[in-house]
C-alpha positions as CSV (number, residue, x, y, z in Angstrom):
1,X,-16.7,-14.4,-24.0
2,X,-15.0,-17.8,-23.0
3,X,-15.1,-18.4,-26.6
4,X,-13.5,-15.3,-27.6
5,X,-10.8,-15.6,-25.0
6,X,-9.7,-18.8,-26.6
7,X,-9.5,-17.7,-29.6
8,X,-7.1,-15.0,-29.1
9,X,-5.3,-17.6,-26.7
10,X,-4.6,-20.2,-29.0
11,X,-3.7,-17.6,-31.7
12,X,-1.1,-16.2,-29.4
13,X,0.4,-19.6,-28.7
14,X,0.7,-20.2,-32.2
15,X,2.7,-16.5,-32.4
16,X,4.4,-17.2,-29.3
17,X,6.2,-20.2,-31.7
18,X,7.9,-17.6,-33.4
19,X,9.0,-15.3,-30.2
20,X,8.4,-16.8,-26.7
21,X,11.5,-18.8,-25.6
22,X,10.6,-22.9,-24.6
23,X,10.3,-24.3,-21.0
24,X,12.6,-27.1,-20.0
25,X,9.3,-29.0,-18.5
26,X,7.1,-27.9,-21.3
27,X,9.1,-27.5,-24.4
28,X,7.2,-25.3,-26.5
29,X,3.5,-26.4,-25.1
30,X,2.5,-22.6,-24.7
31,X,-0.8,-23.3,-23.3
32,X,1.1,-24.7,-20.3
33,X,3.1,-22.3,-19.0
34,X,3.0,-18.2,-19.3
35,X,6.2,-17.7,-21.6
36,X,9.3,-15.9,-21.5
37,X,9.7,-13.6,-25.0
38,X,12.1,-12.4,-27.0
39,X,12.3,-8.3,-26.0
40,X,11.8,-9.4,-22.4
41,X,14.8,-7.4,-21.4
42,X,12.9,-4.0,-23.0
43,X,10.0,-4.8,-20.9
44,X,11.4,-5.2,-17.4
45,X,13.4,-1.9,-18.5
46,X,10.3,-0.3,-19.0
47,X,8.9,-1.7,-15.7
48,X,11.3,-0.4,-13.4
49,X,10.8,3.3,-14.8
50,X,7.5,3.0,-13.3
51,X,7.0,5.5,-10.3
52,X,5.1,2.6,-8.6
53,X,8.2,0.6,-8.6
54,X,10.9,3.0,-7.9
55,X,8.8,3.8,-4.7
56,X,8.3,0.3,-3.4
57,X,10.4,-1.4,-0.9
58,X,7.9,-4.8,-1.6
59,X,6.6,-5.9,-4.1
60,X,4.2,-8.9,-5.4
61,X,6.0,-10.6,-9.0
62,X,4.1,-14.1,-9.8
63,X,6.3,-17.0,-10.6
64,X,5.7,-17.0,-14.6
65,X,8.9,-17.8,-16.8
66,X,8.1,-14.2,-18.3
67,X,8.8,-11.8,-14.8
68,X,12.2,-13.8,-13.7
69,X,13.9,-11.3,-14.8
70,X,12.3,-8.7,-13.0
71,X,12.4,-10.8,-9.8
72,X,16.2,-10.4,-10.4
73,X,16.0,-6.5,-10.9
74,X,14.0,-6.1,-7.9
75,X,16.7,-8.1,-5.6
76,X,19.6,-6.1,-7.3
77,X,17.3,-3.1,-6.3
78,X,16.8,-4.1,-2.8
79,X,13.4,-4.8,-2.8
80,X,11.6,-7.6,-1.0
81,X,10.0,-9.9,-3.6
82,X,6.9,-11.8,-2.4
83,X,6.2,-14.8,-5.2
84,X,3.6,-17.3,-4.8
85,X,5.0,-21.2,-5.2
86,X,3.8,-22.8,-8.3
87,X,-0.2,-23.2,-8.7
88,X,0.1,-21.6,-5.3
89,X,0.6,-25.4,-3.9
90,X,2.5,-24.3,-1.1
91,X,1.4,-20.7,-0.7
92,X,3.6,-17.3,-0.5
93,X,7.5,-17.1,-0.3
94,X,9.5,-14.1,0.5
95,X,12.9,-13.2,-1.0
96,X,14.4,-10.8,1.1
97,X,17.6,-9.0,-0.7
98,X,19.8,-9.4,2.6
99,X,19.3,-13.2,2.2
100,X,20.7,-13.4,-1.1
101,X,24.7,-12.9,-2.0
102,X,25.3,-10.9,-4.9
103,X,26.7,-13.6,-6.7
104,X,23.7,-15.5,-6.1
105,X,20.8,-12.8,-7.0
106,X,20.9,-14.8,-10.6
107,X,20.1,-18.3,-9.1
108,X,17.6,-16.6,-6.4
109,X,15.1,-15.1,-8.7
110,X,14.8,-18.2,-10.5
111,X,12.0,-20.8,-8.9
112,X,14.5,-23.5,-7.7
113,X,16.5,-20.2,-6.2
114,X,13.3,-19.8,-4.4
115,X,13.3,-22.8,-2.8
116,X,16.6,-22.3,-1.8
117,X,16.6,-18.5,-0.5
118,X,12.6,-17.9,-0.1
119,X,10.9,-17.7,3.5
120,X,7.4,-19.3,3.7
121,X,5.1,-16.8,4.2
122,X,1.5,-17.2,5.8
123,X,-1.3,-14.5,5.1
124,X,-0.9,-13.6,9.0
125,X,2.2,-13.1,8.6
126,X,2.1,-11.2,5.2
127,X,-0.4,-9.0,7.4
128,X,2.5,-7.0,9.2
129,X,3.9,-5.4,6.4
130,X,2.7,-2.3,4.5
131,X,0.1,-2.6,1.9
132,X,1.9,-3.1,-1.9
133,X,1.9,-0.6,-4.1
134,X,2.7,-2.4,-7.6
135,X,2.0,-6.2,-8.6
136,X,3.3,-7.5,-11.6
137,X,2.0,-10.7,-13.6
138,X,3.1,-12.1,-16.8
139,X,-0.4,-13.6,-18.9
140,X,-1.4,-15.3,-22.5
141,X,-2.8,-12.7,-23.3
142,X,-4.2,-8.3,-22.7
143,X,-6.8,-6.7,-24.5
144,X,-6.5,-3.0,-24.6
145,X,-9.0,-2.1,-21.6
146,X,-6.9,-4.5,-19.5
147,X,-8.2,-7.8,-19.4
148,X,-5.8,-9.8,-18.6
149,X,-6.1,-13.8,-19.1
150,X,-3.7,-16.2,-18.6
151,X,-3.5,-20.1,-19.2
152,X,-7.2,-20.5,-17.3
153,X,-6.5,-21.6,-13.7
154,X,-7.2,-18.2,-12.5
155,X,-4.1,-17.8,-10.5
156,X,-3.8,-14.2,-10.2
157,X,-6.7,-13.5,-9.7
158,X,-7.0,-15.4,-6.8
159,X,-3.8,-13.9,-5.3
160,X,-4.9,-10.6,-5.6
161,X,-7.8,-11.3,-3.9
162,X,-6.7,-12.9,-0.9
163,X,-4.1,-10.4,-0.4
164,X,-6.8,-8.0,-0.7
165,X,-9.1,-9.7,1.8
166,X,-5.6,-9.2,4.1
167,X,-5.4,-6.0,3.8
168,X,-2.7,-5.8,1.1
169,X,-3.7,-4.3,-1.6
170,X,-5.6,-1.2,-1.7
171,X,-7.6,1.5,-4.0
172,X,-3.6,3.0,-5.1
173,X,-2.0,-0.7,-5.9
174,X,-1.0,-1.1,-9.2
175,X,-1.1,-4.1,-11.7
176,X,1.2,-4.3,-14.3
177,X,1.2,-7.4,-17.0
178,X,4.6,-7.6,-18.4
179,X,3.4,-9.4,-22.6
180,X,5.3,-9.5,-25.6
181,X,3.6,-7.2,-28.7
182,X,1.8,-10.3,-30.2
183,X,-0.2,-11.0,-26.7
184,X,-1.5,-7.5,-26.7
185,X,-4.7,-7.8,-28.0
186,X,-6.2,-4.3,-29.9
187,X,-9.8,-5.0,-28.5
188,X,-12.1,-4.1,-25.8
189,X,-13.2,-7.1,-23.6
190,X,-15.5,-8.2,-21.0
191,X,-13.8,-10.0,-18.4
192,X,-15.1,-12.5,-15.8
193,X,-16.4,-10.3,-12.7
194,X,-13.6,-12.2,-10.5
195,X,-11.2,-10.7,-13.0
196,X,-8.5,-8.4,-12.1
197,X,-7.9,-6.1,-15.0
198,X,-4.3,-4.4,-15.1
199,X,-3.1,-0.3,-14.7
200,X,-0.2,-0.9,-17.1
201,X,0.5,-3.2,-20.1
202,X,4.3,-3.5,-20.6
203,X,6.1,-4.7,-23.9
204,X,9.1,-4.6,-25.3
205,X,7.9,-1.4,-27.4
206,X,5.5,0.1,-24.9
207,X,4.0,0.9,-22.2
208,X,0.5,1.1,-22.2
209,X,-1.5,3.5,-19.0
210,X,-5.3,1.3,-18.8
211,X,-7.6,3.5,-17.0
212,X,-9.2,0.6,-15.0
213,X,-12.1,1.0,-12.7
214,X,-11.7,-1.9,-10.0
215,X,-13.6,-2.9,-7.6
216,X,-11.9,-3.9,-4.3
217,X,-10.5,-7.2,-4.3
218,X,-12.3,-10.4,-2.4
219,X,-12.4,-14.1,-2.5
220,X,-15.6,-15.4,-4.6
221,X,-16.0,-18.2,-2.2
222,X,-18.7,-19.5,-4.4
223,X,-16.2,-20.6,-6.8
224,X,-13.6,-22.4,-4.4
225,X,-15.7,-25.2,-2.8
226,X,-14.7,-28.3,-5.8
227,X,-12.2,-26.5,-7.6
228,X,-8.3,-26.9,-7.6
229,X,-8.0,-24.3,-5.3
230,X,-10.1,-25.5,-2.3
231,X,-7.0,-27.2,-0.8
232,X,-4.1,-24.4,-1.5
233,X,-2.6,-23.6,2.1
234,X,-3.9,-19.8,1.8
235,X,-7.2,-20.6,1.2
236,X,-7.2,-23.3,3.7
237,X,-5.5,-20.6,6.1
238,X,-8.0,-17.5,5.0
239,X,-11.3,-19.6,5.5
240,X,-9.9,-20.4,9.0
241,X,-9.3,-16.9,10.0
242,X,-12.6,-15.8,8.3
243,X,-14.6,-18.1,10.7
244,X,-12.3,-17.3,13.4
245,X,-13.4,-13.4,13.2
């Protein structure tokens, strides 16, 4: 499988050359960063037809190049955007829309807009609010049962499960990966059981229902002990509160 995955990775970074737009920290290096596309603005039209979104008041948008956009419909929306900071390094932020002036919704949904209009969030404080009802991640890469993989660090994937483990997520939260046509892969695959495969596929030229069977979200605390993630504040936070009960 891992050899399959990167295969269909690397030829997606080679056809990302012709329609993902370049990062200003990593050029056109596509393995390094999940890519904003040409057709983007399609997509995040598509996105916000969804009934998931038009009924949430919260939702979770990861900070990939590819979803800014949304980040900046869900302000102009009024929705509370929760983002995780960059390889999670300093956990969850919150954007709340009463925060940010109009004129500034632009800058906001950007990640140095984060930093600027963004609330730290800890899980125990994440734990107040209602459980979300939609997600939305960018990726490499989707085959057509909904496996979803992204640049390898398993970002998502951990978010969703410690917002599960909180309480946030729930049997009726949806995932949506927001991919230009070339990373939709016309295949079935078998992810990696800590894989969190996605309810909708959005392109510029469709959207794609994935009837997904998941199992409820947890931590595999087998795999954090070593890794790059054993020091991430929520982690740190989650292991506390997991002794502490």
């Amino acid at each position: 499988m891992v050899d399959v995955v990167q295969e269909h990775r690397e030829r997606i970074w080679q056809a990302l050359r012709r329609v993902g737009r370049p990062d200003s920290r990593f050029h056109w290096d596509f393995s390094s960063f999940i890519a904003d596309f040409e057709g983007n603005e399609s997509a995040t039209a598509r996105i916000v037809e969804l009934d998931a979104w038009r009924a949430s008041d919260r939702v979770f948008i990861t900070p990939d190049n590819s979803t800014e956009r949304l980040r900046r419909e869900a302000l102009r929306a009024g929705k509370t955007v929760l983002v995780t900071t960059y390889g999670i390094r300093r956990g969850f932020m919150e954007l709340n829309p009463a925060d940010v002036p109009d004129s500034e919704i632009t800058y906001a949904a950007t990640l140095d807009g984060l930093d600027t209009y963004g609330r730290p969030r800890t899980l125990r404080d994440l734990q107040v609010g209602t459980p979300l009802q939609l997600l939305v991640t960018g990726g490499s890469a989707v085959s057509s049962n909904g496996v979803r993989f992204g640049k390898g660090h398993g970002y998502f994937d951990l978010e969703w499960a410690m917002l599960s483990e909180i309480g946030l997520t729930t049997a009726q939260s949806q995932v949506v990966d927001i991919v230009h046509d070339e990373q939709y892969v016309d295949e079935v695959l078998v992810g990696e059981p800590h894989d969190v495969p996605v309810d909708w596929i959005v392109t510029p030229q469709r959207t794609i229902r994935v009837d997904v069977h998941r199992r409820p979200g947890a931590v595999d605390w087998s795999l954090i002990p070593g890794s790059e993630h054993e020091s991430i504040p929520p982690i740190v936070e989650l292991a506390a509160m997991r002794s502490a009960s």
